[in-house]
C-alpha positions, 0 to 999 in steps of 0.5 A: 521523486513522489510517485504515490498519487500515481500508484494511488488512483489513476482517475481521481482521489476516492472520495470521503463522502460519509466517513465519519470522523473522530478526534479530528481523523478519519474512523479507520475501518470506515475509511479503509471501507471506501478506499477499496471500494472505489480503487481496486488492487488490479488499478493500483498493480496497473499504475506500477507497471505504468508509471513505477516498474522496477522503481522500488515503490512503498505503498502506503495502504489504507488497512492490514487487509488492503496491505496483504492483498497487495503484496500478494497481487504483486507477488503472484505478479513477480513482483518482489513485495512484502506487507510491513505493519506496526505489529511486525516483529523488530528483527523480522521488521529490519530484515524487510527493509534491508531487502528493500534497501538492497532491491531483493524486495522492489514493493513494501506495503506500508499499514499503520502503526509504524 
């Protein structure tokens, strides 16, 4: 079941107007830059409670920052969520997926670099 456009933006996909682009991809900070600005976390708490409460959910965020800040929103929310990049440490890495395998972590906020 793919549940992400849900979690993403109730209204519309956020626009790309004026990112720029390099190599063929989108400069990252840019990006993440306009992603937030036009979909805030509290949205994106809203539609999982809308459309995924108590779904395990992973949530692909659009930089480390925006990672954290959800797990902690959801966290304060009690919903059990866990921030997962590319820099996390291999055990500390397994252990998180094994919680989210397990349904001890119903949320991981997923960044680049995995």
């Amino acid at each position: 079941m793919v549940i992400g456009e849900c979690l993403h933006n109730s209204r519309q996909p956020p626009g790309n107007v004026g990112v720029a682009k390099s190599r063929g991809d989108f400069r990252a900070k840019e990006l993440a830059v306009a992603v937030t600005s036009q979909i805030g976390v509290n949205e994106i708490l809203e539609n999982y409670f809308k459309y995924a409460r108590n779904l395990r959910t992973v949530i692909f965020a659009c930089s480390l920052e925006h990672s954290r800040a959800l797990a902690a929103e959801f966290s304060r929310n009690y919903i059990s969520a866990e921030h997962l990049d590319g820099k996390t440490p291999p055990q500390e890495r397994l252990e998180i997926l094994q919680r989210f395998r397990n349904g001890t972590t119903q949320v991981i906020n997923l960044n680049r670099g995995l």
